[in-house]
VMD Tcl script that draws the C-alpha trace (Angstrom):
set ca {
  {-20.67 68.72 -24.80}
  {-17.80 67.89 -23.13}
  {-18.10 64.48 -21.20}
  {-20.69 63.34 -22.84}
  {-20.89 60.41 -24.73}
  {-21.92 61.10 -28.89}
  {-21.13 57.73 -29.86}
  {-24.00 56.36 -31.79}
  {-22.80 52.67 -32.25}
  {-24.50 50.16 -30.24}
  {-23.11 47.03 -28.64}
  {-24.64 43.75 -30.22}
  {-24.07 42.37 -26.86}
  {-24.54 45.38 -23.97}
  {-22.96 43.21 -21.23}
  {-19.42 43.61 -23.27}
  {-18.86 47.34 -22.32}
  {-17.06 46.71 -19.21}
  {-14.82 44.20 -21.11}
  {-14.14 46.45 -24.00}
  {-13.40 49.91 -22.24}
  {-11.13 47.36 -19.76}
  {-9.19 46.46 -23.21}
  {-8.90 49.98 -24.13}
  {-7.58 51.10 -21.23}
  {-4.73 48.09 -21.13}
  {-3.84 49.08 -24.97}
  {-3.50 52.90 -23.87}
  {-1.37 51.60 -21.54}
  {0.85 49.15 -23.02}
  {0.86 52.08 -26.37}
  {1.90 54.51 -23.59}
  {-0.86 56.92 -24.13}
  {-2.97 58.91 -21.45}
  {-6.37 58.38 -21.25}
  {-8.28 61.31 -19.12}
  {-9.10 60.47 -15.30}
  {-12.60 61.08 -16.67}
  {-12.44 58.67 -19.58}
  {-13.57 61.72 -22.32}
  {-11.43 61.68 -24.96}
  {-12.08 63.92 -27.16}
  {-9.11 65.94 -26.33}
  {-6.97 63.35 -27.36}
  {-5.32 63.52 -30.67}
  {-6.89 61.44 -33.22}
  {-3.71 59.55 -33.82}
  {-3.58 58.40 -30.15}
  {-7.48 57.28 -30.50}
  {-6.84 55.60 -33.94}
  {-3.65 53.72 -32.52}
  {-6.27 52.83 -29.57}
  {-8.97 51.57 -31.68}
  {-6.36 49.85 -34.32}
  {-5.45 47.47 -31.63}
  {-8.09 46.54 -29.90}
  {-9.40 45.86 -33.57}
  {-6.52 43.65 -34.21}
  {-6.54 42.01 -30.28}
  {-10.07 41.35 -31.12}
  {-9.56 39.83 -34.38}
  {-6.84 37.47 -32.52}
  {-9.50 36.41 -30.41}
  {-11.70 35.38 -32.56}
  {-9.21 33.67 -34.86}
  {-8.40 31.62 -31.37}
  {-11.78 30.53 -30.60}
  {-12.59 29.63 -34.07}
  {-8.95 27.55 -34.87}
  {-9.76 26.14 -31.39}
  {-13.27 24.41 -32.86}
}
mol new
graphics top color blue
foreach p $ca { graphics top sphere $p radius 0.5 }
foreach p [lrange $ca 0 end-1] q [lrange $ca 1 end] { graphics top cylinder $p $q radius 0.2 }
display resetview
């Protein structure tokens, strides 16, 4: 099973993956956490992920607040 993809969430908007997995890769980063070459991480610890999802939740969130104060 290894490098292949089991998530079963869907994207309400498909054209967004390339946006989101360039966020999560630029929050590994600035978090200073490795993501595999091959982008499967399920090796990863699930602290690392968490931290990883936690802030693109809260970048996203930031976002939104933006574009809605900005209306």
């Amino acid at each position: 099973m290894a490098g292949q993809n089991s998530n079963s969430n869907q994207l309400l908007v498909p054209q967004a993956t390339a946006g989101l997995n360039q966020l999560k890769y630029e929050v590994a980063q600035e978090l200073g956490i490795a993501i595999p070459q091959d982008g499967y991480q399920g090796n990863m610890t699930t602290k690392d992920n968490g931290s990883i999802g936690g802030n693109i939740t809260r970048r996203l969130v930031q976002i939104a607040e933006q574009q809605l104060a900005g209306r």
